[in-house]
MOPAC internal coordinates of N, CA, C and O (Angstrom, degrees):
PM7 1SCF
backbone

  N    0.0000 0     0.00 0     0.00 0    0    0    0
  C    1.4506 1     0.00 0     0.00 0    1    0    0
  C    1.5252 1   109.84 1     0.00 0    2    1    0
  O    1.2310 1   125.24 1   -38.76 1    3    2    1
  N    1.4592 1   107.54 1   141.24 1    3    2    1
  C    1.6907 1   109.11 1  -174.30 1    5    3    2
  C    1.5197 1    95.79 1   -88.22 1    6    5    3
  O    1.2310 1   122.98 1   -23.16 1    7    6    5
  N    1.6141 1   111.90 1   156.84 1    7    6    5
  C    1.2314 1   118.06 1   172.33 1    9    7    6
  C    1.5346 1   126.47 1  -127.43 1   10    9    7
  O    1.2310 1   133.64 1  -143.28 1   11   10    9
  N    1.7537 1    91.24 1    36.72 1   11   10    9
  C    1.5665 1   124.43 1  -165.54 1   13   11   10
  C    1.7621 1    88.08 1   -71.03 1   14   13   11
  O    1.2310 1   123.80 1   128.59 1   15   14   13
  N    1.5923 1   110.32 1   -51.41 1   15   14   13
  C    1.4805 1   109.18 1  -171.25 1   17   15   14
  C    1.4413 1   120.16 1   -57.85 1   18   17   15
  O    1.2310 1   110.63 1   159.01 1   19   18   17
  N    1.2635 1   135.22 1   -20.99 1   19   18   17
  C    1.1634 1   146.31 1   170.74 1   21   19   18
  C    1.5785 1   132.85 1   -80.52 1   22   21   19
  O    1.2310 1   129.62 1   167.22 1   23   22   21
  N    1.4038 1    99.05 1   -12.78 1   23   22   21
  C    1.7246 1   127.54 1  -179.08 1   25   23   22
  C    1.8100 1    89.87 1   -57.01 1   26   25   23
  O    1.2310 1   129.28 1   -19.37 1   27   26   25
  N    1.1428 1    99.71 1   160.63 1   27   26   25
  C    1.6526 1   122.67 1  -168.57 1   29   27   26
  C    1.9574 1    94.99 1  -103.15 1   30   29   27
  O    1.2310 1   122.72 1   -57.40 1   31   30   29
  N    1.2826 1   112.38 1   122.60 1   31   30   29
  C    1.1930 1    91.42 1  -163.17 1   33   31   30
  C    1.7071 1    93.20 1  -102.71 1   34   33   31
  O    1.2310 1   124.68 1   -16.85 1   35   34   33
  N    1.5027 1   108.61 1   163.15 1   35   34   33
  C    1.5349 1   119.31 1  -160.64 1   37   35   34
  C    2.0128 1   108.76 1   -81.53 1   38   37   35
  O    1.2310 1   127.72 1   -48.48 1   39   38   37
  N    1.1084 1   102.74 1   131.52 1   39   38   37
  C    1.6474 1   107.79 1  -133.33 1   41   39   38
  C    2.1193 1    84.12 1   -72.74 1   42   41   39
  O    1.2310 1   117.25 1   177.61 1   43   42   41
  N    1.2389 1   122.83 1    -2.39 1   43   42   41
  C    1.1575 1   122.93 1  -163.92 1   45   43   42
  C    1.3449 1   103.51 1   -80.11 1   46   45   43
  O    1.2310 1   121.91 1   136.14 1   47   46   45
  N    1.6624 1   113.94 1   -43.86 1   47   46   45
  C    1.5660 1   120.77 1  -168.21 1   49   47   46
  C    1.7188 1   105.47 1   -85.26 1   50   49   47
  O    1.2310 1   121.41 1  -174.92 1   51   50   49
  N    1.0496 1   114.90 1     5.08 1   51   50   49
  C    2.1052 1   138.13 1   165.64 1   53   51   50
  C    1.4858 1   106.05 1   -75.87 1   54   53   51
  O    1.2310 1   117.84 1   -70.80 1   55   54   53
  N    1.2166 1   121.72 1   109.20 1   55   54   53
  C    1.1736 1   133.76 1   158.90 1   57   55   54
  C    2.0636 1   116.54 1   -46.47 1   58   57   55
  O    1.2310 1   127.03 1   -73.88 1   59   58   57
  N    1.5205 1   104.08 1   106.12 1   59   58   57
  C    1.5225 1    93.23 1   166.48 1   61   59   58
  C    1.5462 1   120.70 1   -14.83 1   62   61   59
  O    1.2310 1   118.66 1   -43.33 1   63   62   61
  N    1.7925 1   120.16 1   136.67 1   63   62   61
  C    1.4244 1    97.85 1   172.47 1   65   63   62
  C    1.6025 1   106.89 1   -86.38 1   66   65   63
  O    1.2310 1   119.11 1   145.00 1   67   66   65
  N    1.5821 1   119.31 1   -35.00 1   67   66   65
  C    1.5623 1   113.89 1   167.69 1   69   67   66
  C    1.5073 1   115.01 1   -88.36 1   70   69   67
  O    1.2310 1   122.00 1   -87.69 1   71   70   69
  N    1.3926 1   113.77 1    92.31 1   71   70   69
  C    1.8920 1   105.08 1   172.45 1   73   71   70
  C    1.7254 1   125.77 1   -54.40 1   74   73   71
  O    1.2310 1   126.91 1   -29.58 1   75   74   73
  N    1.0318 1   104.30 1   150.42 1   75   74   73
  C    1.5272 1   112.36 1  -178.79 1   77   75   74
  C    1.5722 1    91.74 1   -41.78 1   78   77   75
  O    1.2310 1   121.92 1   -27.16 1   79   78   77
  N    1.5400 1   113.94 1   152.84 1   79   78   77
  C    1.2995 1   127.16 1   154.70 1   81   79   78
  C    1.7743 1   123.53 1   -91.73 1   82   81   79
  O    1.2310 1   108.68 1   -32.97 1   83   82   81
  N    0.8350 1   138.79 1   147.03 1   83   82   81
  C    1.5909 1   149.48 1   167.09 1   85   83   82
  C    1.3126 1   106.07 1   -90.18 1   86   85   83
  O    1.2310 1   126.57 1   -31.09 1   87   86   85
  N    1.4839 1   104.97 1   148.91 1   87   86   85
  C    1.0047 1   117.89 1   165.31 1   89   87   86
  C    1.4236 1   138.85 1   -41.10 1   90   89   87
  O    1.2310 1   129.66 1   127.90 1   91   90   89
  N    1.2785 1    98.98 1   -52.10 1   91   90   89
  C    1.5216 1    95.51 1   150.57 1   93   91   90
  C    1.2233 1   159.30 1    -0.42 1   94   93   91
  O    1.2310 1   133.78 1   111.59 1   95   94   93
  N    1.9137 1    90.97 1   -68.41 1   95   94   93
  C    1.7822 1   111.34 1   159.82 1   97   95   94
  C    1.4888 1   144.21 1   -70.56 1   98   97   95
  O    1.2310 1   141.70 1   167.42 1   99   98   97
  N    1.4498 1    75.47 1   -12.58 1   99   98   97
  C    1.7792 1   107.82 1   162.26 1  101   99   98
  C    1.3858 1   136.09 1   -30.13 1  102  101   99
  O    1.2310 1    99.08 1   -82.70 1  103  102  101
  N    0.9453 1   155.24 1    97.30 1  103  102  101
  C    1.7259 1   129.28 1  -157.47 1  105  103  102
  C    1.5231 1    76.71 1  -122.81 1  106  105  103
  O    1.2310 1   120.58 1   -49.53 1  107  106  105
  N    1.5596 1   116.49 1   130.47 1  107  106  105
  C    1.3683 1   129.02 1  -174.06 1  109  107  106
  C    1.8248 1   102.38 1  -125.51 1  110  109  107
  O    1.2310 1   126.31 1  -173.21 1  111  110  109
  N    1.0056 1   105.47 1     6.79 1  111  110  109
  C    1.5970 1   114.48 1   173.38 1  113  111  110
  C    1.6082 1   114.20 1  -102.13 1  114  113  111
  O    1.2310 1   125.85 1   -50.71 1  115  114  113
  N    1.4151 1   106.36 1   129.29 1  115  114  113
  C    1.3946 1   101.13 1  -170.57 1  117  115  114
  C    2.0010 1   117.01 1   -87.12 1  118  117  115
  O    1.2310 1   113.15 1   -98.40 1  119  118  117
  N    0.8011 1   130.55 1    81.60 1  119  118  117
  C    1.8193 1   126.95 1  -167.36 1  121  119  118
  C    1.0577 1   107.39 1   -77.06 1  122  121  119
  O    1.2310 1   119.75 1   -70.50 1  123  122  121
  N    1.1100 1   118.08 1   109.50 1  123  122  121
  C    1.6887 1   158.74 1  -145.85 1  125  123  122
  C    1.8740 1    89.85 1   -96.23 1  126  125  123
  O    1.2310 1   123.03 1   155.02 1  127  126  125
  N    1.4155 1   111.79 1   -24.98 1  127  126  125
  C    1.6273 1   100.22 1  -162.55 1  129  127  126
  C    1.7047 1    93.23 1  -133.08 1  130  129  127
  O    1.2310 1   117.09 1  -163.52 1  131  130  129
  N    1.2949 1   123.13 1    16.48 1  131  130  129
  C    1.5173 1   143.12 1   175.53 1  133  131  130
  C    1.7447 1    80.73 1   -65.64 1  134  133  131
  O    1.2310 1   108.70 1    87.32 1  135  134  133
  N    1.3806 1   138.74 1   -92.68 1  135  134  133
  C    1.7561 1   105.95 1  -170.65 1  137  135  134
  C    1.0252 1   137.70 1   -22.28 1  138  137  135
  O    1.2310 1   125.11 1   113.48 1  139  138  137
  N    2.1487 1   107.80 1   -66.52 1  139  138  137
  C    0.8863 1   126.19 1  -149.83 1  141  139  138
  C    1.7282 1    92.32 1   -44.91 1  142  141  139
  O    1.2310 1   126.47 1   126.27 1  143  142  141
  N    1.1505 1   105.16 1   -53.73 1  143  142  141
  C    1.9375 1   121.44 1  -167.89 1  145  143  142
  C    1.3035 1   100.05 1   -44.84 1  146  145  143
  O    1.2310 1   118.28 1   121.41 1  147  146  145
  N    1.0958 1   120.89 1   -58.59 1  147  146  145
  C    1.5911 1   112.35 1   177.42 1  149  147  146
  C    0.8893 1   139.34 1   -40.15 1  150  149  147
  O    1.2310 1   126.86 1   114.42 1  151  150  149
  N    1.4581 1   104.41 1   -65.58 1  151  150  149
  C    1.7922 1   111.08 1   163.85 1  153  151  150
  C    1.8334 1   114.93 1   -75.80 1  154  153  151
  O    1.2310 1   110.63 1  -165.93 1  155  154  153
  N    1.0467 1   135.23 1    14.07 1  155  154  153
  C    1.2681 1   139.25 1   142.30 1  157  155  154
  C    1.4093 1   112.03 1   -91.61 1  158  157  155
  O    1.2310 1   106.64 1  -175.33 1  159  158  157
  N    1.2944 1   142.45 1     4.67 1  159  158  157
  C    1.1703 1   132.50 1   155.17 1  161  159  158
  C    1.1365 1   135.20 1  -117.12 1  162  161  159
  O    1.2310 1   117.69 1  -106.70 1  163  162  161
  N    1.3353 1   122.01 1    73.30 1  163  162  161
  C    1.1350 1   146.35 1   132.18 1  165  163  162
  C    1.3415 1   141.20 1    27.35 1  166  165  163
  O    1.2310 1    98.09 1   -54.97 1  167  166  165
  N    1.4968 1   156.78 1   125.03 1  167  166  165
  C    1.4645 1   117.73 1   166.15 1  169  167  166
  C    1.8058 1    91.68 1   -93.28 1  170  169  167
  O    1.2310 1   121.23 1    22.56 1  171  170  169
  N    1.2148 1   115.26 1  -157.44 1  171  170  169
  C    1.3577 1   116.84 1  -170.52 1  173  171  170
  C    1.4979 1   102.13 1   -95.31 1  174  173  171
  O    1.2310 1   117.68 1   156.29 1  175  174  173
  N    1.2292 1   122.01 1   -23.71 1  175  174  173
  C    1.7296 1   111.18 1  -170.14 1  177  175  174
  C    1.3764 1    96.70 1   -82.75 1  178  177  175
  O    1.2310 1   109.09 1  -170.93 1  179  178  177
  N    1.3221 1   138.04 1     9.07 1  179  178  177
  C    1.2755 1   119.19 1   172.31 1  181  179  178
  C    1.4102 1   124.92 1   -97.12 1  182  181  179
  O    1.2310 1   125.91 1  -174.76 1  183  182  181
  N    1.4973 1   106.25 1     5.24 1  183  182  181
  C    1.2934 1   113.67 1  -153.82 1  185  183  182
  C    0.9217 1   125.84 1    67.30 1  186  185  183
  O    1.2310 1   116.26 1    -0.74 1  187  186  185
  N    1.8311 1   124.72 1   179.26 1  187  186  185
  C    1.5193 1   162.78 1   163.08 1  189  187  186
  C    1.3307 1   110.26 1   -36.88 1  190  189  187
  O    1.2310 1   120.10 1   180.00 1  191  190  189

């Protein structure tokens, strides 16, 4: 039996597990009412 499958593989040819982000993902707007919304939204079994 080979024990090629068990070799430690070299951490360079491993894809990052978190990749860089872009600009893109950025949210550069500040939402002043981004809580409030949260904790006013609710699912229904929790009640009012």
């Amino acid at each position: 039996m080979s024990d090629d499958k068990n070799k430690i593989q070299d951490n360079a040819s491993q894809a990052p597990l978190l990749p860089k982000i872009t600009n893109d993902e950025i949210d550069l707007e500040v939402d002043e009412k981004r809580d409030d919304e949260i904790k006013a939204d609710r699912p229904p079994h929790h009640g009012g």
